[in-house]
N, CA, C and O atoms as a Tripos MOL2 file, in Angstrom:
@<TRIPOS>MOLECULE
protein
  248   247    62     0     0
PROTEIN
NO_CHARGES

@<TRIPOS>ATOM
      1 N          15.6150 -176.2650   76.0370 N.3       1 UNK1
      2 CA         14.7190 -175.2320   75.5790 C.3       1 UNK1
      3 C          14.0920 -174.5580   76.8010 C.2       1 UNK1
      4 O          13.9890 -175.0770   77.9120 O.2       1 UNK1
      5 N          13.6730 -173.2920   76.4380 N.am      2 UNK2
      6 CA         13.1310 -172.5910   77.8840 C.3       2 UNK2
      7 C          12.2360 -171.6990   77.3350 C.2       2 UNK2
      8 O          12.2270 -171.6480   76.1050 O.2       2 UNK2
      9 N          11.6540 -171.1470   77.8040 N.am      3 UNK3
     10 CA         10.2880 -170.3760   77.5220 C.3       3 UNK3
     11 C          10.4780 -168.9890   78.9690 C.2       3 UNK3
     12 O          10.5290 -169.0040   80.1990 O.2       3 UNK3
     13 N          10.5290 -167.9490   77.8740 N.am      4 UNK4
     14 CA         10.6920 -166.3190   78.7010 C.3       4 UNK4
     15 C           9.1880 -165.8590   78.3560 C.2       4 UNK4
     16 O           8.4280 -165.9320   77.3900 O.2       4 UNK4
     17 N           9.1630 -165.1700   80.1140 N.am      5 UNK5
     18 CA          7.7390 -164.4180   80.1580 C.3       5 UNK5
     19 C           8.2170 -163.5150   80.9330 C.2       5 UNK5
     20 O           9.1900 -163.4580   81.6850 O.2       5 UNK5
     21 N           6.8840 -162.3910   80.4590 N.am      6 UNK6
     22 CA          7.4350 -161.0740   80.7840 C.3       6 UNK6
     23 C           6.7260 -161.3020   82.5470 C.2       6 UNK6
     24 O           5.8020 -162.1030   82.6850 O.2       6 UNK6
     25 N           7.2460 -160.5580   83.7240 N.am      7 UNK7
     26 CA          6.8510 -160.7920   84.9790 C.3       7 UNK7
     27 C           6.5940 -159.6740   85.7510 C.2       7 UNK7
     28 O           6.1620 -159.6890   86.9030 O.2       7 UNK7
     29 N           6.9710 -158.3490   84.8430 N.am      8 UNK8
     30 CA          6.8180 -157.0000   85.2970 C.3       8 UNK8
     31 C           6.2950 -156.2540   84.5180 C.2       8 UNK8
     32 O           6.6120 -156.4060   83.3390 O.2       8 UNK8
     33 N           5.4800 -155.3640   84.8020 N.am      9 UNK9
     34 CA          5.1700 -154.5640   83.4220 C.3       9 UNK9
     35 C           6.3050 -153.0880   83.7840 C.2       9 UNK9
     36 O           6.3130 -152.0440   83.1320 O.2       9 UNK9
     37 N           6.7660 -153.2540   84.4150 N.am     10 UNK10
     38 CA          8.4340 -151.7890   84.0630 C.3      10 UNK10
     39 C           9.2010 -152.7800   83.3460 C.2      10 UNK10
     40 O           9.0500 -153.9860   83.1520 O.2      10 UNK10
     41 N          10.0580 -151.9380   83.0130 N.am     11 UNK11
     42 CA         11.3380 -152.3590   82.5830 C.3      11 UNK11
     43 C          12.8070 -151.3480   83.0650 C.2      11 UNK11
     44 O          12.8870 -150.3620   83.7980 O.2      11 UNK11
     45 N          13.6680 -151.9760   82.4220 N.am     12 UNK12
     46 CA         15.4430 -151.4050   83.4250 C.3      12 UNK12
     47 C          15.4360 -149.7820   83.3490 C.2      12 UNK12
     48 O          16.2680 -149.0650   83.9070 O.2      12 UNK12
     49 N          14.3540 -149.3370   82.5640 N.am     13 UNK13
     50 CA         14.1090 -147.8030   82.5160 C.3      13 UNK13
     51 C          13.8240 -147.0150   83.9960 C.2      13 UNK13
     52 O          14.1220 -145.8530   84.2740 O.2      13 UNK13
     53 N          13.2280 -147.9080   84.7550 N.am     14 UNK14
     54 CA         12.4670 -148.0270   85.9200 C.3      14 UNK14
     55 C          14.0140 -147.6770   86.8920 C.2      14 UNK14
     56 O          15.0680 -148.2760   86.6810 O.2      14 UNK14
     57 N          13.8710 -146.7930   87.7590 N.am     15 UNK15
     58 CA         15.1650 -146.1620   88.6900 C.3      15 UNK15
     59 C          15.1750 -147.5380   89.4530 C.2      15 UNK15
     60 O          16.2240 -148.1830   89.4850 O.2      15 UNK15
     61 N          13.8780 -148.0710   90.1550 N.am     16 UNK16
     62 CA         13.8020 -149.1390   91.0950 C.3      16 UNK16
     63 C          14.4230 -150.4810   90.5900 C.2      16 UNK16
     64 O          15.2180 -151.1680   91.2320 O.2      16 UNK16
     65 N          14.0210 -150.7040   89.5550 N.am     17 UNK17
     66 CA         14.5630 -152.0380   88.8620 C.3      17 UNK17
     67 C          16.1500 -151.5320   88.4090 C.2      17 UNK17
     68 O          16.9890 -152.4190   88.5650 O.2      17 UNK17
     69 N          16.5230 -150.5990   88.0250 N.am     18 UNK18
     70 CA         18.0320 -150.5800   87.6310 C.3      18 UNK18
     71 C          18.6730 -150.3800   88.5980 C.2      18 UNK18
     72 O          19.6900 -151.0720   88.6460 O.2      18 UNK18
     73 N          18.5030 -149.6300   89.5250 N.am     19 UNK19
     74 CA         19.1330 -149.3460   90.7830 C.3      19 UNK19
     75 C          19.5980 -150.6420   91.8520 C.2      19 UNK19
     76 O          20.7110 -150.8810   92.3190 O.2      19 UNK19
     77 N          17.9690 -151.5510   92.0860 N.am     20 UNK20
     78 CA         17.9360 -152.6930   92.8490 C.3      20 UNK20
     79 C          18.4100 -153.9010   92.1980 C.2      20 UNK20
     80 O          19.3990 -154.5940   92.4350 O.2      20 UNK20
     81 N          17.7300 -153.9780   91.5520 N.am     21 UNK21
     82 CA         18.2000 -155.9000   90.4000 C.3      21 UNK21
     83 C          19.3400 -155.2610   89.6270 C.2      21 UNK21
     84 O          20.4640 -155.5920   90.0050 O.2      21 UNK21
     85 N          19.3040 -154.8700   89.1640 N.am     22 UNK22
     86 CA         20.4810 -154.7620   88.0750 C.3      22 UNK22
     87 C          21.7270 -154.7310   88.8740 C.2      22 UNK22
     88 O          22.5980 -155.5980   88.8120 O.2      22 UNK22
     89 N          21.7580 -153.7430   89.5840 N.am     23 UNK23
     90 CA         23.4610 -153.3130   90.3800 C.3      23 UNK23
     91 C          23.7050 -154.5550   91.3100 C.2      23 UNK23
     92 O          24.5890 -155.3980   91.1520 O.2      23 UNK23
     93 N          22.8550 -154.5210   92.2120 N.am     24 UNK24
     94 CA         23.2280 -155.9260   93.1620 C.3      24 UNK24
     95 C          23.3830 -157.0590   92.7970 C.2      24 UNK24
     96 O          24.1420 -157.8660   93.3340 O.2      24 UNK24
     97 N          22.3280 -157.3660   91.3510 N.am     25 UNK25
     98 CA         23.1020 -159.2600   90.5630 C.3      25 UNK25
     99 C          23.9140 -158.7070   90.1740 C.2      25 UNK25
    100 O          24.7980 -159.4990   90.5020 O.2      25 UNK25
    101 N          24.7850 -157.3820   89.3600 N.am     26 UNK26
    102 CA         25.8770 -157.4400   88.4590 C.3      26 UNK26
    103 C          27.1310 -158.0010   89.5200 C.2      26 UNK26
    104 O          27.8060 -158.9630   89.1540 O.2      26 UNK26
    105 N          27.3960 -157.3470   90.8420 N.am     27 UNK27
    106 CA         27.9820 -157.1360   91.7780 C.3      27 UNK27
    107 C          28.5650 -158.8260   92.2610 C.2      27 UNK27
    108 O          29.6570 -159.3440   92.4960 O.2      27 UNK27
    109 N          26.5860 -159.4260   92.2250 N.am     28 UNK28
    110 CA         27.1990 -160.7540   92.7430 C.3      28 UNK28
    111 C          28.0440 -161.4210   91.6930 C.2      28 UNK28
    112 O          29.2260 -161.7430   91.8140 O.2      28 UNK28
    113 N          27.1620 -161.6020   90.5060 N.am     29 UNK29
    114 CA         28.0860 -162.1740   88.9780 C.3      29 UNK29
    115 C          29.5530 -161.5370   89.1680 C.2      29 UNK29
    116 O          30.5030 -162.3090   89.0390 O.2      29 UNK29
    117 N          29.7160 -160.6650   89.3600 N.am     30 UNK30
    118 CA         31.1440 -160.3560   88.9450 C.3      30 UNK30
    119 C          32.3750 -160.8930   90.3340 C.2      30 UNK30
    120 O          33.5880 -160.9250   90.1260 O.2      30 UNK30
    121 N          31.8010 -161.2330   91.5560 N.am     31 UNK31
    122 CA         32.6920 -162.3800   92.3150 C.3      31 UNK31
    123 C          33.4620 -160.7650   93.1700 C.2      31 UNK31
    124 O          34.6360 -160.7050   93.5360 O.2      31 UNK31
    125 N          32.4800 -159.6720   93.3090 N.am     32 UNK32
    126 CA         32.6960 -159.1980   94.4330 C.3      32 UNK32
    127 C          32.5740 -159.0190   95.6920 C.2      32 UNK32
    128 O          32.9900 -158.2930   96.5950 O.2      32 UNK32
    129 N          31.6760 -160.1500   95.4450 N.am     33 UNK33
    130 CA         30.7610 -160.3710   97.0420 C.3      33 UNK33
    131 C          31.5940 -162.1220   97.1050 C.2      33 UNK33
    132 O          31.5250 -162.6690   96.0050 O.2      33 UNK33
    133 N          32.0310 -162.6430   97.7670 N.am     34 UNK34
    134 CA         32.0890 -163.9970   97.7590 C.3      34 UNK34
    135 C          31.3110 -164.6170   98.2580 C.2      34 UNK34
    136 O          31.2530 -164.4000   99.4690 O.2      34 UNK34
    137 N          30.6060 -165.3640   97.8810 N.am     35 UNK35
    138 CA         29.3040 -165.7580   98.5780 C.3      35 UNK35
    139 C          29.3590 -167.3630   97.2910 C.2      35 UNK35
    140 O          29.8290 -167.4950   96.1610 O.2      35 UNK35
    141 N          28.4290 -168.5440   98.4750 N.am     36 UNK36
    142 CA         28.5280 -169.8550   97.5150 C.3      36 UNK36
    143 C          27.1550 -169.5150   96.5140 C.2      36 UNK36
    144 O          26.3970 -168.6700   96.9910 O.2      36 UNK36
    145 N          26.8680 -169.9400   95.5280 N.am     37 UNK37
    146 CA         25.9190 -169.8110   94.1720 C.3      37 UNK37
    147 C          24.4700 -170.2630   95.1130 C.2      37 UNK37
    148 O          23.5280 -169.5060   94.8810 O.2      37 UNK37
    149 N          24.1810 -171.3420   96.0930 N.am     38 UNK38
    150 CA         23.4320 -171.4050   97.0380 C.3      38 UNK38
    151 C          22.3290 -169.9830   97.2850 C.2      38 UNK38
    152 O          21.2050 -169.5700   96.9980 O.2      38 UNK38
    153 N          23.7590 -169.5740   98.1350 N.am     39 UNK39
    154 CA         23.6000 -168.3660   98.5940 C.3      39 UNK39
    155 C          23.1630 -166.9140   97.6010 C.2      39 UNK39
    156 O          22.3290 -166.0280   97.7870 O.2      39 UNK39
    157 N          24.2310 -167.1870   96.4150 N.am     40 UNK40
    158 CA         23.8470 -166.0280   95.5890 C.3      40 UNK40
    159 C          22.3150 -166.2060   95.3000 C.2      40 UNK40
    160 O          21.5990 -165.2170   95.1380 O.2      40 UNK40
    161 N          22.0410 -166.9230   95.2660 N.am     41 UNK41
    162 CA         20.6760 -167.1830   94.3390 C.3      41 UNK41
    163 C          19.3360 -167.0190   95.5340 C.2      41 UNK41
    164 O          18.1820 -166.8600   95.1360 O.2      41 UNK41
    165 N          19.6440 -167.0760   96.8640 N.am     42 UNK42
    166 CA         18.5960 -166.5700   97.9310 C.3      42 UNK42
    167 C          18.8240 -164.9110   97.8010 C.2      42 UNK42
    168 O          17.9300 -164.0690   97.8840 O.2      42 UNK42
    169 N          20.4050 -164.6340   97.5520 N.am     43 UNK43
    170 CA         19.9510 -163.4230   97.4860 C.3      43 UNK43
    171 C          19.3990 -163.0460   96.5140 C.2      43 UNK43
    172 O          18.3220 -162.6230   96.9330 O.2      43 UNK43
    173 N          19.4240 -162.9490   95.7120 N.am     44 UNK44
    174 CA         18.6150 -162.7890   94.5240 C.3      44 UNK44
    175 C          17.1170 -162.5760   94.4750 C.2      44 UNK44
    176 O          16.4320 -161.6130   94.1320 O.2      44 UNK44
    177 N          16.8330 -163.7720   94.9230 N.am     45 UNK45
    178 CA         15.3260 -164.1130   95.4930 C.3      45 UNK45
    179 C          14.8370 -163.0380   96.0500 C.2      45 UNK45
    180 O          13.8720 -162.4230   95.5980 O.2      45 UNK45
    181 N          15.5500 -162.6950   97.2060 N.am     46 UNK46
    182 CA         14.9060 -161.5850   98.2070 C.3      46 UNK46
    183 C          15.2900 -160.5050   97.7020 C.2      46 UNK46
    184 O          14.7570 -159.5000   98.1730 O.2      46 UNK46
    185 N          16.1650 -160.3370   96.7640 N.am     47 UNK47
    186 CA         16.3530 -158.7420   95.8930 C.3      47 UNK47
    187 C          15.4320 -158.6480   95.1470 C.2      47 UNK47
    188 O          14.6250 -157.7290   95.2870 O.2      47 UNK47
    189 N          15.3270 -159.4340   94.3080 N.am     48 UNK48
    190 CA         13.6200 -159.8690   93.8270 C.3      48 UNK48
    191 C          12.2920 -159.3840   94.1690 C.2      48 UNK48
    192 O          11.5190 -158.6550   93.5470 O.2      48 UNK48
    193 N          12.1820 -160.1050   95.5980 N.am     49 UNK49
    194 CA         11.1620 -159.8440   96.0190 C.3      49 UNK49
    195 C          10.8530 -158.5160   96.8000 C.2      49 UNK49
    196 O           9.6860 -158.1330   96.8810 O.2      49 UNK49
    197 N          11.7670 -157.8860   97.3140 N.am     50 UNK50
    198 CA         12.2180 -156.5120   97.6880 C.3      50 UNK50
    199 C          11.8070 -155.5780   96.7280 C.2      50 UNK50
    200 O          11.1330 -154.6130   97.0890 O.2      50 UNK50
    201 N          12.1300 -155.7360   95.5180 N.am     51 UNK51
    202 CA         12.3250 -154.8480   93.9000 C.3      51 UNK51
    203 C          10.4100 -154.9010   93.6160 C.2      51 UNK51
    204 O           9.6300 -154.0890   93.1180 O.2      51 UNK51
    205 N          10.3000 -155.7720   93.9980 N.am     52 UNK52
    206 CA          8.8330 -156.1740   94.1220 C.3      52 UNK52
    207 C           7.4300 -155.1530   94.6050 C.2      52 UNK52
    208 O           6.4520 -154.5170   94.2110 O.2      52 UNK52
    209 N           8.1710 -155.5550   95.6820 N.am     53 UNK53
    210 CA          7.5410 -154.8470   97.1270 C.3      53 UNK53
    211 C           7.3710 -153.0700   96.7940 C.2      53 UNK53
    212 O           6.4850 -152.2300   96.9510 O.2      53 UNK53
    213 N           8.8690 -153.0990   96.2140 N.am     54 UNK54
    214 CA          8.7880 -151.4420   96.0270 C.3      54 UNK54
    215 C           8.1440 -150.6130   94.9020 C.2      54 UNK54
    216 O           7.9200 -149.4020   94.8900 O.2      54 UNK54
    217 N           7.8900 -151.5630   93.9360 N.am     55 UNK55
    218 CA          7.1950 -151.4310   92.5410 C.3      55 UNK55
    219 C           5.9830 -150.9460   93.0990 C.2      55 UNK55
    220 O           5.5470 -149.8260   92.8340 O.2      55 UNK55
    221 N           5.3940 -151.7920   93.9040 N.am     56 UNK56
    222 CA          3.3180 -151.6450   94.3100 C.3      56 UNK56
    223 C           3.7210 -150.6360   95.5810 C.2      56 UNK56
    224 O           2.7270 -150.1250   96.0970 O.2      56 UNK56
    225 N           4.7500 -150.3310   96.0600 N.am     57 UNK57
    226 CA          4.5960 -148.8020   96.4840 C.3      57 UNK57
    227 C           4.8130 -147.8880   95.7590 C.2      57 UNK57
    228 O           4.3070 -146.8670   96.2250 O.2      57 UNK57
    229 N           5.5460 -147.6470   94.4150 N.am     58 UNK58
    230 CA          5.6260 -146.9430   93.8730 C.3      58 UNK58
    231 C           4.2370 -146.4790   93.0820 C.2      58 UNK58
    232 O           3.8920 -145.3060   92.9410 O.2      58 UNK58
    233 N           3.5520 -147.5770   92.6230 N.am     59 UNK59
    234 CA          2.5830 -147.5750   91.9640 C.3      59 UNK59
    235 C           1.5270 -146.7190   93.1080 C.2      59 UNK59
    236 O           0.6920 -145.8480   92.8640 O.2      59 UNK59
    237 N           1.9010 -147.3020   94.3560 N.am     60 UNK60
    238 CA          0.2490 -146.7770   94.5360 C.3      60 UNK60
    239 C           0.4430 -145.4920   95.2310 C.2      60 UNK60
    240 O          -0.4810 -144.9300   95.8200 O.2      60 UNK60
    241 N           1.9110 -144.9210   95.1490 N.am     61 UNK61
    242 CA          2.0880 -143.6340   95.5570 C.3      61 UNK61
    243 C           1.2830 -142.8520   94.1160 C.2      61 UNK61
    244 O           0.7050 -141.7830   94.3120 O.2      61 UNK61
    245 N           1.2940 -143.3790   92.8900 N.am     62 UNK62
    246 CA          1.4320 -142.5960   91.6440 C.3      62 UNK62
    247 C          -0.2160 -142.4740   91.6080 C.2      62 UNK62
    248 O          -0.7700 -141.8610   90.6950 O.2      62 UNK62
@<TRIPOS>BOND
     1     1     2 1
     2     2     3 1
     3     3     4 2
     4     3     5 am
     5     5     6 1
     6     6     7 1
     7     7     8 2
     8     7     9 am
     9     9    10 1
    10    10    11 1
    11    11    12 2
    12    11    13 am
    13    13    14 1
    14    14    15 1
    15    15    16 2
    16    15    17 am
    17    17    18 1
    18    18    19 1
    19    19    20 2
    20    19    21 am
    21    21    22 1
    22    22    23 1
    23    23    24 2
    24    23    25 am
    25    25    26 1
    26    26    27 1
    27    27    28 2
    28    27    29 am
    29    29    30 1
    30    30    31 1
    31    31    32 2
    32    31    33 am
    33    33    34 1
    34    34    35 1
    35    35    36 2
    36    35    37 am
    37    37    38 1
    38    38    39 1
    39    39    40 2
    40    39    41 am
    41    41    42 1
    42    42    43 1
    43    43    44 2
    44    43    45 am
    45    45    46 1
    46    46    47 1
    47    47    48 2
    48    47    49 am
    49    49    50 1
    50    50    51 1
    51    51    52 2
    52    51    53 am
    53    53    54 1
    54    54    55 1
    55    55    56 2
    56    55    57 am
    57    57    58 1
    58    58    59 1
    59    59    60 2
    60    59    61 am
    61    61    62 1
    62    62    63 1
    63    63    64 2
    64    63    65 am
    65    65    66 1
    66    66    67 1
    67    67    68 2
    68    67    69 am
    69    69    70 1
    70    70    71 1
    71    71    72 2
    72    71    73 am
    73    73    74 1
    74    74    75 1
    75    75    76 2
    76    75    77 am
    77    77    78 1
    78    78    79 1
    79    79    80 2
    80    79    81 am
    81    81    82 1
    82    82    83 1
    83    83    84 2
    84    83    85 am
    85    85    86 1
    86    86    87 1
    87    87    88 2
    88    87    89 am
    89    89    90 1
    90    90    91 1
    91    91    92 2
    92    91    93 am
    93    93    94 1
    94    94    95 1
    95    95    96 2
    96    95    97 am
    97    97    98 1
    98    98    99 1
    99    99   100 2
   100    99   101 am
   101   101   102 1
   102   102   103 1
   103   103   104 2
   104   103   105 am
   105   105   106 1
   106   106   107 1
   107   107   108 2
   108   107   109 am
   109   109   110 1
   110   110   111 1
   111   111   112 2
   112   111   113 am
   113   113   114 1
   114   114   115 1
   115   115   116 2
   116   115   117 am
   117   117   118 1
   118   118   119 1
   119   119   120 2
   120   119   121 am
   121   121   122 1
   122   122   123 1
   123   123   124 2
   124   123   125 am
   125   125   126 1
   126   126   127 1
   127   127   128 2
   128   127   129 am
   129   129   130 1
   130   130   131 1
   131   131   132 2
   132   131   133 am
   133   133   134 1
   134   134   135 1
   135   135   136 2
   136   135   137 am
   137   137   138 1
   138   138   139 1
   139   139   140 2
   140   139   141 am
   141   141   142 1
   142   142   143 1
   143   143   144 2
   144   143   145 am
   145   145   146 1
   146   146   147 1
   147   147   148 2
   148   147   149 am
   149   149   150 1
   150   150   151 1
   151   151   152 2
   152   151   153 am
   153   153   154 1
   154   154   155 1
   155   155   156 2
   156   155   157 am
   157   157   158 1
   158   158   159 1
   159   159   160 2
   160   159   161 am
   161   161   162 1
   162   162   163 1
   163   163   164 2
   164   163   165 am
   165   165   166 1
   166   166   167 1
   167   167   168 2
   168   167   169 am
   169   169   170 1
   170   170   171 1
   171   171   172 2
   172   171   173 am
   173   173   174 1
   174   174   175 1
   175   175   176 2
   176   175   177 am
   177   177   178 1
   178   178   179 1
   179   179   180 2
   180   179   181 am
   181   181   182 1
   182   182   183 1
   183   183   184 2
   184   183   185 am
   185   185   186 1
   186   186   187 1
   187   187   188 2
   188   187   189 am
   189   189   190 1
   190   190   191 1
   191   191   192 2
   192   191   193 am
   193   193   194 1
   194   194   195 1
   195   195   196 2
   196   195   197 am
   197   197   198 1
   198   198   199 1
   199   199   200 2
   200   199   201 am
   201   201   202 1
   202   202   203 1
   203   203   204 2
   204   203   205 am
   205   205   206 1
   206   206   207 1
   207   207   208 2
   208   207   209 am
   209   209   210 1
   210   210   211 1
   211   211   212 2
   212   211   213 am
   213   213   214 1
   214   214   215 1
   215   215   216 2
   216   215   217 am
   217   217   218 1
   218   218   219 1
   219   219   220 2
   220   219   221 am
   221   221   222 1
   222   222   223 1
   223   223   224 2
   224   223   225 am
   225   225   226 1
   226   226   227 1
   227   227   228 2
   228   227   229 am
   229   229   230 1
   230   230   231 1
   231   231   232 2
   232   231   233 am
   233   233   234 1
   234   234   235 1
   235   235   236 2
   236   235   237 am
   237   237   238 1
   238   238   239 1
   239   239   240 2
   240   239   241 am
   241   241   242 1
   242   242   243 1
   243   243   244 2
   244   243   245 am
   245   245   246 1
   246   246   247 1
   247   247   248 2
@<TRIPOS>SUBSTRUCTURE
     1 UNK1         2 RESIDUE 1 A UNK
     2 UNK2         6 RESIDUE 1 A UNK
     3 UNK3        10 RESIDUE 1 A UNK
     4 UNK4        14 RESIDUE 1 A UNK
     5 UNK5        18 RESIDUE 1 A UNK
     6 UNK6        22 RESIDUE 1 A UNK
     7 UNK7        26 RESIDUE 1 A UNK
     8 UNK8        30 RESIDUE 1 A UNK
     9 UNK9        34 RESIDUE 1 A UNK
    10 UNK10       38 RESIDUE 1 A UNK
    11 UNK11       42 RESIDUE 1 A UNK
    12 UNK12       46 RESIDUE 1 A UNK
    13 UNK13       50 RESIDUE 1 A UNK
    14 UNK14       54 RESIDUE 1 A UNK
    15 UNK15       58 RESIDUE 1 A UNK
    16 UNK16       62 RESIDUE 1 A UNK
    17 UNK17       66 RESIDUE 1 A UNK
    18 UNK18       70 RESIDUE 1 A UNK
    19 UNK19       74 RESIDUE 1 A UNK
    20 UNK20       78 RESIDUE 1 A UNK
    21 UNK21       82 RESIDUE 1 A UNK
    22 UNK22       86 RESIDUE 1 A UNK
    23 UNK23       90 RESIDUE 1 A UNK
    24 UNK24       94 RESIDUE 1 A UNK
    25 UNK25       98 RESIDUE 1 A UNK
    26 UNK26      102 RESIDUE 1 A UNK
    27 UNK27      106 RESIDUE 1 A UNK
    28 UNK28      110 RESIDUE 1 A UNK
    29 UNK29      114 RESIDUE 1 A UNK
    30 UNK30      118 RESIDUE 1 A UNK
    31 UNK31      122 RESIDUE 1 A UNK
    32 UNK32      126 RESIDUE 1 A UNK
    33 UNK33      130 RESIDUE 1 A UNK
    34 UNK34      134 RESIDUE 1 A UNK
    35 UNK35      138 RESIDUE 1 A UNK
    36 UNK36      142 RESIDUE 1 A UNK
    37 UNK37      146 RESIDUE 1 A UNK
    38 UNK38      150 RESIDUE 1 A UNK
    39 UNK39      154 RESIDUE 1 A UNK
    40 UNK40      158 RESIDUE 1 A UNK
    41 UNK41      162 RESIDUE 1 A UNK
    42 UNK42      166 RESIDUE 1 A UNK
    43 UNK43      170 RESIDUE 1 A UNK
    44 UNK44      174 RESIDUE 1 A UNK
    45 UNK45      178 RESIDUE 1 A UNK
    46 UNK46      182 RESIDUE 1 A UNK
    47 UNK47      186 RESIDUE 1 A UNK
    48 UNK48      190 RESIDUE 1 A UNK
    49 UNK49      194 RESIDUE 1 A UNK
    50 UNK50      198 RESIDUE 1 A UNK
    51 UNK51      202 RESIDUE 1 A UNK
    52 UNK52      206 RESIDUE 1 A UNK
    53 UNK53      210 RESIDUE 1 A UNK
    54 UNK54      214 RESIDUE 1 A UNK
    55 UNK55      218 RESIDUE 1 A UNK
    56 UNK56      222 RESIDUE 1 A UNK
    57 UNK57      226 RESIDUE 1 A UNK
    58 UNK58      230 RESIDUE 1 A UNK
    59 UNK59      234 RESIDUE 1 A UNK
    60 UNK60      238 RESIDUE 1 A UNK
    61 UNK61      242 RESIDUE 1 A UNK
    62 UNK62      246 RESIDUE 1 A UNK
């Protein structure tokens, strides 16, 4: 069992979040990047936290 919480208030509507998270995990999932699951998953992290970063600039440009 697992328990989902929301962690952003955008969603994939958001250019930043579809552009950044979406395209770069589809890319790794789909075994075009070869990289070990280790690895996929730091990247991730730091795509993450990147996607992040750019949200509270976006915001505080607005």
């Amino acid at each position: 069992m697992f328990k989902l919480t929301k962690i952003l208030k955008q969603g994939t509507d958001n250019a930043i979040i579809n552009r950044i998270n979406l395209q770069y995990s589809e890319m790794l999932k789909s075994g075009f990047i070869q990289v070990e699951e280790k690895q996929k998953n730091m990247i991730n992290l730091n795509i993450f936290e990147s996607m992040k970063d750019l949200l509270s600039a976006e915001d505080s440009f607005h």
